[in-house]
C-alpha positions as CSV (number, residue, x, y, z in Angstrom):
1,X,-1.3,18.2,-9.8
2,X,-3.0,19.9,-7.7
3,X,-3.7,19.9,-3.5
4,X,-6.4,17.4,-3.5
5,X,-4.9,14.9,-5.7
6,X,-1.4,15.1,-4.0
7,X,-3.6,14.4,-1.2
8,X,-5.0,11.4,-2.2
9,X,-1.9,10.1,-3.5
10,X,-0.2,10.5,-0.1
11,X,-2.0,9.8,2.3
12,X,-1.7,6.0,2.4
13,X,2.1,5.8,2.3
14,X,1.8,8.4,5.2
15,X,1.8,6.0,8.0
16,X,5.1,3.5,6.7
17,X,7.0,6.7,6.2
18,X,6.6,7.8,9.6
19,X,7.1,4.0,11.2
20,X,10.3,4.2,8.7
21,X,11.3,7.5,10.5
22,X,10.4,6.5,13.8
23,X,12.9,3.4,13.6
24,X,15.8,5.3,12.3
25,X,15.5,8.1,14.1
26,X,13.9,6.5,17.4
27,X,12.4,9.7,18.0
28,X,8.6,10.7,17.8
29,X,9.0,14.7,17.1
30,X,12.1,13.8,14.8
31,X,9.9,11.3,12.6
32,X,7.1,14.1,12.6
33,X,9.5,16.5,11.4
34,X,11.0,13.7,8.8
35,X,7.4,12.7,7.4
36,X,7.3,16.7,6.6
37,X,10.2,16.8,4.8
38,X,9.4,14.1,2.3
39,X,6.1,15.5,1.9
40,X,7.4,19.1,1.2
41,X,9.9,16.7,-1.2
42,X,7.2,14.8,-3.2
43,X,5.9,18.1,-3.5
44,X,7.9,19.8,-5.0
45,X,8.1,16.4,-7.3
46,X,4.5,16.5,-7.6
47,X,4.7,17.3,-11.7
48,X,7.1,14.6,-12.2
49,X,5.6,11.9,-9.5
50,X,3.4,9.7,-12.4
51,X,6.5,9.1,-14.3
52,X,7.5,7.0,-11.6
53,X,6.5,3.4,-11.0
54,X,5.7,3.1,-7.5
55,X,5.5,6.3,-5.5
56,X,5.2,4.1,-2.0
57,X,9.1,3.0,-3.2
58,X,10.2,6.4,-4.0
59,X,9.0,7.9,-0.6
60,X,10.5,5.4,1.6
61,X,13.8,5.8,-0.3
62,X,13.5,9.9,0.0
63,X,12.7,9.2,3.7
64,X,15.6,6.9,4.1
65,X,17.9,9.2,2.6
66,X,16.5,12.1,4.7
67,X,17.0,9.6,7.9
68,X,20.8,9.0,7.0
69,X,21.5,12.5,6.2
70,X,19.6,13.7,9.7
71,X,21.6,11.0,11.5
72,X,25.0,12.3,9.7
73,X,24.4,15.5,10.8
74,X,24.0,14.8,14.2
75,X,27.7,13.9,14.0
76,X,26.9,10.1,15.4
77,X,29.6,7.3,14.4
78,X,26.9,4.7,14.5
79,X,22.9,5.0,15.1
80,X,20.3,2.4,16.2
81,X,16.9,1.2,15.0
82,X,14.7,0.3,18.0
83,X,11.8,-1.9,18.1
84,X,10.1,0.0,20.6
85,X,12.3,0.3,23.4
86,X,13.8,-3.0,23.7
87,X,17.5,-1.6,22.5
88,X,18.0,-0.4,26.4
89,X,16.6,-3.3,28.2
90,X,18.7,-6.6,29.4
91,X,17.5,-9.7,27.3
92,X,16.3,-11.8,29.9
93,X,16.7,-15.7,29.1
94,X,14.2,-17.6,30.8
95,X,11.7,-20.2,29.7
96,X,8.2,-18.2,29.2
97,X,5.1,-20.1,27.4
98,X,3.5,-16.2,26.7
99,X,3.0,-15.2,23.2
100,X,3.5,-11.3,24.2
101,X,6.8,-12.7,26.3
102,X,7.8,-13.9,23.2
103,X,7.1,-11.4,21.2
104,X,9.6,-9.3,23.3
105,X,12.2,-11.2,23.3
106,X,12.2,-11.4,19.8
107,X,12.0,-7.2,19.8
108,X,15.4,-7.5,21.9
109,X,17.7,-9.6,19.7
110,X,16.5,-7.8,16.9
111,X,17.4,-4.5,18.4
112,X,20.9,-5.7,19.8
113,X,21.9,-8.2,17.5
114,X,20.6,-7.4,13.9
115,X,22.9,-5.1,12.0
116,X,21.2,-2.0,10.8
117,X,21.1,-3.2,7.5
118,X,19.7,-6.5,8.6
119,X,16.7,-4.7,10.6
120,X,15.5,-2.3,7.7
121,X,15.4,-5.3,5.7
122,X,13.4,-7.1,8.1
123,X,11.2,-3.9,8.9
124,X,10.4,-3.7,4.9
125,X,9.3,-7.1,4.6
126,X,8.0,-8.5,7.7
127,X,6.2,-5.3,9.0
128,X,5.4,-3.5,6.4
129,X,5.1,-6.3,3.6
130,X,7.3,-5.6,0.7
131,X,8.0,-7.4,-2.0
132,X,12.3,-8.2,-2.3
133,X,12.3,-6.1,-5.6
134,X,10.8,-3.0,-3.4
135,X,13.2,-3.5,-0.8
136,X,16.3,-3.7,-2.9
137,X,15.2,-0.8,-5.0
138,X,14.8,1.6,-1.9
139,X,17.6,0.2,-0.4
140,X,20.1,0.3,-3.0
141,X,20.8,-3.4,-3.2
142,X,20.4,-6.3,-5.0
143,X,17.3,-8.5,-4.6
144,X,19.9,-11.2,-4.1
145,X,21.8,-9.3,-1.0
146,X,18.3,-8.2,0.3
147,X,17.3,-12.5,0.1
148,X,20.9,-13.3,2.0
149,X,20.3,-10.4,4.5
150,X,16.6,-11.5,5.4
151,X,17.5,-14.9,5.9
152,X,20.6,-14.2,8.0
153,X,18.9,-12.2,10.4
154,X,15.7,-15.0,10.5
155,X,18.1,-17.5,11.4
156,X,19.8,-14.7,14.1
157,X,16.4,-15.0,15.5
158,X,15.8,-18.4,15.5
159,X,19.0,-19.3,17.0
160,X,18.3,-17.3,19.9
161,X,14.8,-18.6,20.2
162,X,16.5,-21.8,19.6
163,X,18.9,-21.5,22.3
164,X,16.2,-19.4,24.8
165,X,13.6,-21.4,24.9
166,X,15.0,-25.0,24.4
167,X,13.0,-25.5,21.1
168,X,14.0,-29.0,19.9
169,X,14.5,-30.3,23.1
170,X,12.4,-33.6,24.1
């Protein structure tokens, strides 16, 4: 394979691999430097790349990896995935008729009350569209676990919604 077609084979998974970065790592010059290590990877993989069924899947599995090894190494007991920068901020509970209001709140419980687990599973297949299968390839799970963990963190979201906003209420 040569530059060109590595290239074009590349660039559109480009942009998920970074957003995938950018919420494990929750830094901008990290994820640059992550998105250049799976590309130096699939490089060096670029002979054996067509035996594989879905090179979108295999990057964002190498870039995990690379993210949990990164975070390892930084010695950290635990690490967070941000939606933007809602994991520092208060929640606040108040009664807002605002799409965008809305919108943030929502960004808040999923940063402080979604597992990790829960918010790559939600990232995959909310944000960036994947199908289950996808998921629970990249994530080393079973389509089942990925189905349970999607639908527990919904509901984590609609309860708070739920609870937040008085939905339901006459």
């Amino acid at each position: 394979m040569n530059p060109n077609e590595f290239i074009t084979l590349t660039n559109p998974i480009r942009d998920k691999v970074f957003r995938l970065a950018k919420r494990m790592l929750e830094s901008h010059e990290e994820s640059e430097d992550a998105l250049q290590e799976v590309m130096l990877k699939l490089w060096a993989m670029r002979d054996r790349l067509t035996a594989y069924k879905s090179i979108e899947a295999l990057s964002m599995t190498v870039t995990k990896n690379y993210c949990l090894d990164h975070l390892r190494s930084r010695k950290s007991p635990y690490f967070t995935i941000v939606y933007d920068d809602f994991a520092h901020q208060t929640p606040v509970y108040q009664k807002d008729n605002d799409g965008e209001d809305k919108m943030k709140f929502v960004g808040r419980i999923v940063a402080t009350q979604l597992s990790e687990k829960q918010k790559l599973v939600l990232q995959m297949r909310d944000v960036e569209q994947y199908e289950l299968g996808t998921i629970a390839e990249i994530l080393e799970m079973t389509e089942v676990t990925v189905r349970v963990t999607l639908a527990r963190a919904r509901n984590i979201i609609k309860e708070n919604m739920i609870k937040s906003y008085h939905y339901g209420e006459a």
